[in-house]
N, C-alpha and C positions, 0 to 999 in steps of 0.2 A: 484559650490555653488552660493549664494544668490550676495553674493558681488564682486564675478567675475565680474560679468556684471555694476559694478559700472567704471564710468569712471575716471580714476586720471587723473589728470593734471601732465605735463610733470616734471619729477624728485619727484613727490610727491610720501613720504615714509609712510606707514602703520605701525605704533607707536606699534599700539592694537587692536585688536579685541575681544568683550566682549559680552558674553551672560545672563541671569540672573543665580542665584548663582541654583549648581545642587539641592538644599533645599526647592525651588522654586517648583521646577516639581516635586519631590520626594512627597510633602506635597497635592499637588492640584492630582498626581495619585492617592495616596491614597484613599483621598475622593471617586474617581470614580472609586477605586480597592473597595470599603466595597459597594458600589452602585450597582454595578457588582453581588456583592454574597448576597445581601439581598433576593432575591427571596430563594435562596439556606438554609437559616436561618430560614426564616419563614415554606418552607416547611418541615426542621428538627422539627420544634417546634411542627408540625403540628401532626410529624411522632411520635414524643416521649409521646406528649400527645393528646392520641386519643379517649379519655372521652370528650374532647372540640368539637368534632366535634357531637360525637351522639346525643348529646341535639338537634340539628336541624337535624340530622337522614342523613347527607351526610356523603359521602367516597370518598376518596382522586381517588380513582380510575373509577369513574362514570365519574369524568370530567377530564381525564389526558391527553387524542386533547386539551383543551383550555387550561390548567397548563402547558403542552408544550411549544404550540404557544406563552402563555405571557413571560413563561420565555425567549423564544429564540428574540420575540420583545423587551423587558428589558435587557439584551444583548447585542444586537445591540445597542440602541440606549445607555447605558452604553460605550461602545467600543467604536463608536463614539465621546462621550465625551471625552474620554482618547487621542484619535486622535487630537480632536481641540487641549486640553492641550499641546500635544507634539508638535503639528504644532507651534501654538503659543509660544514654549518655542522656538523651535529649528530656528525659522525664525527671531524672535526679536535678533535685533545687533546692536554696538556700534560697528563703525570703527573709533580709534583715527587715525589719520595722522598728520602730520607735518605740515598739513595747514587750516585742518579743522576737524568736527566731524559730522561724517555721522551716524543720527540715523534711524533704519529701525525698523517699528514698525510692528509688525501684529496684525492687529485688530479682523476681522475673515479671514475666507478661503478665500475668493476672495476680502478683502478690506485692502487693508496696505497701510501705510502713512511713506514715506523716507521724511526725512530732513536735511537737508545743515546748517551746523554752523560754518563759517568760524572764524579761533583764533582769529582775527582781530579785531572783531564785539566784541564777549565774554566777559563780563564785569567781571562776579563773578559766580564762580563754587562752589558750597557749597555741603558735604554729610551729612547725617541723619544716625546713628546709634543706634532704639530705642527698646528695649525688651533683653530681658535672651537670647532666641535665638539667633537673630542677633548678638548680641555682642560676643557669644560665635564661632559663626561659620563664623563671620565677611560678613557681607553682609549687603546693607543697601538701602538709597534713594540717587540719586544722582540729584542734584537742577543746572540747569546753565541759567544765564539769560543772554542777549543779548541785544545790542546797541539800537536794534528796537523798535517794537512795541511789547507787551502784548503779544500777539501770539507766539511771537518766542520762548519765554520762554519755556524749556522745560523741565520734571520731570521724573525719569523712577523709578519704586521701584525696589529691590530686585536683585541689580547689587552684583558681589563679589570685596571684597576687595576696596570698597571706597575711602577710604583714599590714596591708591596707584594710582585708577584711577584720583583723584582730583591732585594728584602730577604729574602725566604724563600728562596730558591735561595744567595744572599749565608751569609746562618745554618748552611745544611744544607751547605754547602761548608767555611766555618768548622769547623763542628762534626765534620764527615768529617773533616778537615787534622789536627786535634787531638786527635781520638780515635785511640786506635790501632788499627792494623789488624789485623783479627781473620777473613783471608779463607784458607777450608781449602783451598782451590784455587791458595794461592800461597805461592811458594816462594820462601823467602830466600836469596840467595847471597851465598856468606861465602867 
């Protein structure tokens, strides 16, 4: 998997790992599951009422090479979109750890942006829970901003169970703050 190949620093634990909520991808298939059968619709409607066609004197069967070809390029490039969807659902992650939060975004097929938020940094984790929906099937926004600059800020919609992730990032920040630090790579200046 995607986050195999992420490197953890020595003793560091994997809290969580989170995707967006399955209502997410369920909701954006669909669109490109009805996208998918519209050619199929129309040529039903074509087929049921075929008084609409004689006014201009064509038959569905004079051109059925090109009514092919469009459907089967409609299709593709339908399917296609149901691909990026599930790429994009199944590659975007959130790896909580006990020292940081590692977000891995896919943006398209070949352009994704990982970022490093260490507890340390993390000033205020906030969720968004807004609609009938969401509230019902518990999914929401999840907001954390950071010691930095602007930039670091970062926002993800559509995560599950927010409130539970805001309390496990909450804990593991906690529990960073209070433990002490025990990193060979840093140097105390006295």
């Amino acid at each position: 998997m995607l986050f195999e190949k992420i490197q953890l620093e020595p003793d560091e634990k994997i809290l969580k790992i989170v995707r967006k909520h399955w209502f997410i991808i369920v909701a954006e298939l669909f669109g490109t599951f009805v996208m998918l059968l519209l050619p199929f619709f129309i040529l039903f409607g074509l087929a049921l009422f075929p008084h609409a066609l004689q006014s201009v004197e064509l038959t569905l069967s004079d051109y059925s090479t090109v009514i092919t070809y469009s459907i089967a390029g409609w299709s593709i490039l339908s399917l296609m979109g149901g691909f990026m969807i599930w790429t994009h659902y199944y590659l975007d992650l959130w790896i909580i750890t006990d020292r940081r939060i590692i977000l891995i975004d896919q943006i398209s097929f070949f352009n994704r942006n990982v970022s490093i938020f260490r507890l340390e940094r993390l000033q205020d984790i906030e969720f968004t829970i807004s609609g009938i929906i969401p509230t019902l099937l518990n999914f929401g926004t999840v907001r954390a901003q950071t010691a930095s600059a602007f930039e670091s800020n970062f926002k993800t919609n559509g995560l599950p169970d927010p409130r539970g992730l805001q309390g496990i990032v909450q804990k593991a920040m906690d529990d960073r703050l209070t433990r002490p630090q025990s990193d060979p790579n840093r140097s105390d200046m006295t």
